[in-house]
N, C-alpha and C positions, 0 to 999 in steps of 0.2 A: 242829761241827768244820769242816764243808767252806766257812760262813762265813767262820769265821778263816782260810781256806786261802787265801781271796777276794778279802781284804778290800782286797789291793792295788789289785786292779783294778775294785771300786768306785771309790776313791779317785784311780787312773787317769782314772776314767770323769768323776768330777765330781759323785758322790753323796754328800749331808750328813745323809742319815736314810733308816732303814731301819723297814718297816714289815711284821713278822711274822704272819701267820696263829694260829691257836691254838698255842701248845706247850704247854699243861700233859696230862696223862693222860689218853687216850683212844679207845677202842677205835677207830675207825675209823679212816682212812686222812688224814680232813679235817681230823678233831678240834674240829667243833661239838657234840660232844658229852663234856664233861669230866667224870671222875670223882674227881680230886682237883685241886681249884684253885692247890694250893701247891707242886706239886712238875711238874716239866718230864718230858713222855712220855719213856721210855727208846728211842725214835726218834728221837729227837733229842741225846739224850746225859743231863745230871743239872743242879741247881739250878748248880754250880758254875761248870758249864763254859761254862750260860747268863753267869752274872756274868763269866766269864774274857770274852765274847764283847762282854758292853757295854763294859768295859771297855778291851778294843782299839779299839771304836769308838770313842769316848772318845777314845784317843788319837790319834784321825786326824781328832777333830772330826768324828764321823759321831753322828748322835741315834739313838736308838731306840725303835718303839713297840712294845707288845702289841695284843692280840686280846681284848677284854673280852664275853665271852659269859657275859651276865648277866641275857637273858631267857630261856633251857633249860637243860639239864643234859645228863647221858646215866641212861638209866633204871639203870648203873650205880652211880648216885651213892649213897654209903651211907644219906643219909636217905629216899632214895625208895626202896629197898631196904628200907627199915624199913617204909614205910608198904606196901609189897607185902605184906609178912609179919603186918605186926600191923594194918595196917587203920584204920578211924578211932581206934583206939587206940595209935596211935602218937602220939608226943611231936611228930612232923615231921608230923601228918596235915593241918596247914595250911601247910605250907612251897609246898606246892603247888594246882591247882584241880581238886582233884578231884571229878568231878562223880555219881558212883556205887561206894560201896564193893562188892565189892571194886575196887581200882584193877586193870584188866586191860585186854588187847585181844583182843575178841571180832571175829569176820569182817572185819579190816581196819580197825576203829572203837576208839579207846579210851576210856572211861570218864572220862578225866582230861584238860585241855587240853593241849595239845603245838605243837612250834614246827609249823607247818604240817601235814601230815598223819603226820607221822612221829612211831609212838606210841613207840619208843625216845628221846625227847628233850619230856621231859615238860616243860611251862613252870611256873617260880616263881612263886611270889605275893609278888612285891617290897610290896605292902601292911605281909605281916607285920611286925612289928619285927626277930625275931631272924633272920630270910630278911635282911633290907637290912643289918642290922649284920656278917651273915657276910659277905656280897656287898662292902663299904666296907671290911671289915678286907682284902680279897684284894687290892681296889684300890692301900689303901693298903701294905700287905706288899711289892709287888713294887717300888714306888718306892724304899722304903729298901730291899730287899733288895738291889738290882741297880741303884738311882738311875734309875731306870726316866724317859726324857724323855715320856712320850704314853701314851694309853688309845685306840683305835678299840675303838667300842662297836657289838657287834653288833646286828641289828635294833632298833636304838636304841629306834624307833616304836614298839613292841609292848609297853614299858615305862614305865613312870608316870611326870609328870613333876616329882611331888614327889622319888620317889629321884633322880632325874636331878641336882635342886637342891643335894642331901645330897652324894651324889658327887664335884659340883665343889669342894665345900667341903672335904671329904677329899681329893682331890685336890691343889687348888690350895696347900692347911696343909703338904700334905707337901711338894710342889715348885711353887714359884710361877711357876714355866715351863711348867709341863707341857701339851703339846699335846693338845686333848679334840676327839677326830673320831667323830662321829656317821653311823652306817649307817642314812641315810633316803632313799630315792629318789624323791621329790617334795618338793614346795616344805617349806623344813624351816625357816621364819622363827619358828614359836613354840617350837624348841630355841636359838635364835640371840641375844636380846632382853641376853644376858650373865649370867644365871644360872644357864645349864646347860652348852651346847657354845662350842669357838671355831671350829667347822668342824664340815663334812658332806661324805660325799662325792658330788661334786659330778656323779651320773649326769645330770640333765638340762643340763648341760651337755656331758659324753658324747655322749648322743644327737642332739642341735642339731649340732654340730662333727661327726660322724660322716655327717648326713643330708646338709649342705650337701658336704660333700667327696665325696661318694657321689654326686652330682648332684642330690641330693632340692630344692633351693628357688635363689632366685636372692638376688644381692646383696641387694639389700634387704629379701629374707623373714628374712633370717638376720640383717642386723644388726638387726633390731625383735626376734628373736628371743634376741639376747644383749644387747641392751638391755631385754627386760623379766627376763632371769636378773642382768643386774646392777641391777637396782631391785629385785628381791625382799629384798637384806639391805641390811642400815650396810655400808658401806666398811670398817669395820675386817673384817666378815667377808669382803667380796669379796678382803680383801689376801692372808688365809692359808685362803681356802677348799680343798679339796681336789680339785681338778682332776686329773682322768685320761682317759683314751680307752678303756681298757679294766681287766678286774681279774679275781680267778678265778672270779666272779659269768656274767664276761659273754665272747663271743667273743674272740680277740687280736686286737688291731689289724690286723694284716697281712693277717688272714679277715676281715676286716669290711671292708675295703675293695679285696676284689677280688684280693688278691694284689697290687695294686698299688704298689709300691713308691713313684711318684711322687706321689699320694692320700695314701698312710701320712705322707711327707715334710712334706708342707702341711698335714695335720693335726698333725703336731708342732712347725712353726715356727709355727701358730696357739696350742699350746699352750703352747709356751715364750715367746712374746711378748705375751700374754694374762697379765690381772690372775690371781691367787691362787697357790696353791704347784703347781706343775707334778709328777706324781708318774706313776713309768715302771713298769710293770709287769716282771716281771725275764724277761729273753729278747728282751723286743720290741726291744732295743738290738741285737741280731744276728742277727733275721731269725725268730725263732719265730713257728710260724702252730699254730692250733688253733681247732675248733669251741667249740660250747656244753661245760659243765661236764659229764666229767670232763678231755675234750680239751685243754682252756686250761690246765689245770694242769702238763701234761708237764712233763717233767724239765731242767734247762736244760742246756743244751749250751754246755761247757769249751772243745771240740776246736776249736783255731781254724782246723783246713780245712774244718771244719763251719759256721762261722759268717760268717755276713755283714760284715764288715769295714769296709765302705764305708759302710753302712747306721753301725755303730758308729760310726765317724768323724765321720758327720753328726752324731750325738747328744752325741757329746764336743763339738763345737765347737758347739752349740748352749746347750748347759748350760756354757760357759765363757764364751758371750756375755753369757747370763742374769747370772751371779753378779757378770761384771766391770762390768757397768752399771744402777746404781740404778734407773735409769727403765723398765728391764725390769719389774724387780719391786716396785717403788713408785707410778712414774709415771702418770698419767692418760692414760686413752683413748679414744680417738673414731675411730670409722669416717669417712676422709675422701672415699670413693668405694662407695655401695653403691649399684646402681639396677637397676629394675624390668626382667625379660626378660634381665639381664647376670649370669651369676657368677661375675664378677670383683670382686676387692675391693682397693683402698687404707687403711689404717689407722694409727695414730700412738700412740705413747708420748712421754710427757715429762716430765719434771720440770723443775728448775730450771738444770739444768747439760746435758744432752741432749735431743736432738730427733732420734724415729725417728718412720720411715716403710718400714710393710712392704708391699710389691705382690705381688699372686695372680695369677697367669693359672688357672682353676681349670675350665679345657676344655681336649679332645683337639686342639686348634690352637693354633701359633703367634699370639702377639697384640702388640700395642702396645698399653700403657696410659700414658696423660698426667694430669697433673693440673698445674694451675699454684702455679709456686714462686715468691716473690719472690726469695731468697737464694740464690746460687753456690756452694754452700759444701758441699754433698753428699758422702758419700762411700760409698761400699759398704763395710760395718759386717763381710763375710765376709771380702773380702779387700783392703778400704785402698783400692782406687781412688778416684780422683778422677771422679765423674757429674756433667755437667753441666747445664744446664736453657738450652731454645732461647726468647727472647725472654721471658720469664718462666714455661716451661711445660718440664717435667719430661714427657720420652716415655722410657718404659721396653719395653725388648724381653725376650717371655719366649717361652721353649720351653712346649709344651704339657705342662699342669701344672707351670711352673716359678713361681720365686720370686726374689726382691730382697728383702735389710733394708739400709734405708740411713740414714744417720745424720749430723747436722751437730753441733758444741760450739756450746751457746747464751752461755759467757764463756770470752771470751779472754785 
């Protein structure tokens, strides 16, 4: 409900999809651990109110994805419930790996694989048949249920990459749109190949973009550094990779860089003018800060004497830049200024009909950066002006940690 309460001021905001956490049944607070796949935790409301909720988005042109958490359960779940009770005699005694009957946890140790050490969240054996064909029917349920646009598949990696195959094809049967986002935090190019994912989200991208604006490396360590993140896939993955700065995995932005609000800035007009789908963690638009998890998850904040405003405003007209120009989100890219000992950076977008060029000053001081232009024709892409270029050479004045997007029409 507080959703739909919302949904104006997503759509204020300039947001085209929305990307949920788990909702189906689950005793804890996170809900990586489900107990019933088909039905939405009573924290969140009922199967209905979920469909009432796509459907508004829907009509505002906003997408929706779930939470596919298809390598654990919760020790809740009635078949591992079964196999507590009856043992290797249970019908479900290979739904899972269990490596000692009985399935128990003895001094901190369980008997049975589990997603990381947590013996309440037992791991499947996606192998079985009848484990993958429950696991595809869930998949495929919530798309016609609720026309579901996307799947984020939890610890993707920890899951075989036969089911992976079976999935998209259930998937893609049911909605030939549908967006497949993969939870792998390293190099994820053998989900990538078009058989399995069309995206992953993209943490080592994160951390590169987090390091450089943090002061960690200089121009040129950073573009060899996102020039080897864009040769790891095809171009069609680098166009809708999933690109974030932060997520409820990892600190918020605004704690990862110091409180710094001018740092947060430049890594969001790096984020927004960078190849693949730009995605905003919800709060960082108004100023939320939080540690490691359970901190990052706090609650968002409505109140708008509470909120950051100006901060907001940045991210609206950032995401309205994005949408209105192709070359943002299509165009080719090339670092036109990265050098060794300097971090400061020049860079470009383009396509066939626009030509952008973004400048960093990405130090505590005032700077000039030049780069030589042949064409007059420039304008500052934020607010219209007209920038000129002295003899064929482009000098830009920046506040420390400030920024320029400027942009010229390549037909007239």
């Amino acid at each position: 409900q507080g959703v739909l309460d919302h949904l104006d001021d997503l759509v204020d905001l300039g947001i085209n999809a929305i990307y949920f956490t788990p909702l189906f049944t689950s005793p804890s607070n996170h809900k990586y651990d489900i107990v019933d796949y088909k039905q939405v935790d009573p924290h969140f409301g009922d199967n209905e109110l979920l469909k009432q909720v796509v459907e508004a988005c829907h009509s505002k042109g906003i997408r929706v994805m779930l939470d596919a958490v298809f390598n654990h359960c919760s020790e809740q779940f009635p078949p591992f419930q079964d196999v507590l009770k009856h043992g290797e005699k249970s019908k479900y005694a290979d739904w899972f790996h269990i490596n000692q009957f009985p399935a128990r946890v003895e001094n901190g140790i369980a008997t049975y694989d589990t997603f990381g050490f947590f013996g309440n969240m037992p791991k499947f054996n996606t192998a079985n048949p009848e484990v993958k064909q429950y696991l595809l029917d869930v998949a495929e349920y919530w798309i016609k249920e609720i026309k579901l646009d996307g799947w984020r598949l939890d610890v993707a990696n920890e899951v075989d990459h036969h089911f992976w195959r079976d999935f998209r094809m259930v998937v893609k049967n049911a909605n030939p749109d549908a967006y497949i986002v993969g939870e792998v935090w390293s190099d994820s190019l053998a989900w990538l190949v078009g058989d399995q994912f069309d995206s992953v989200m993209n943490y080592p991208f994160a951390d590169k973009v987090l390091e450089f604006f943090n002061g960690g490396m200089d121009g040129l360590t950073f573009a060899n550094k996102m020039g080897t993140i864009l040769m790891r896939y095809p171009q069609q993955t680098n166009e809708v990779v999933f690109n974030m700065l932060c997520s409820h995995d990892t600190p918020r932005l605004l704690t990862r860089v110091g409180n710094d609000k001018r740092r947060m800035k430049l890594a969001v007009v790096f984020l927004f003018t960078f190849m693949g789908t730009p995605c905003i963690f919800y709060g960082d638009e108004v100023g939320l800060t939080g540690g490691g998890d359970p901190d990052c998850r706090k609650c968002m904040e409505w109140d708008p004497k509470k909120q950051d405003r100006e901060l907001y405003d940045f991210y609206k007209l950032l995401i309205g830049l994005r949408k209105k120009n192709k070359a943002l989100r299509e165009g080719r890219f090339r670092f036109l200024k990265a050098e060794p000992g300097n971090p400061n950076i020049i860079y470009e977008r383009m396509d066939s009909r626009v030509h952008f060029t973004i400048w960093m000053n990405n130090t505590d001081k005032p700077q000039v950066l030049s780069h030589p232009m042949v064409t007059n024709d420039w304008k500052d892409a934020l607010s219209g002006d007209k920038v000129p270029t002295q003899n064929g050479t482009m000098n830009i004045s920046l506040d420390p940690y400030g920024y320029r997007i400027l942009y010229r029409n390549l037909t007239k």
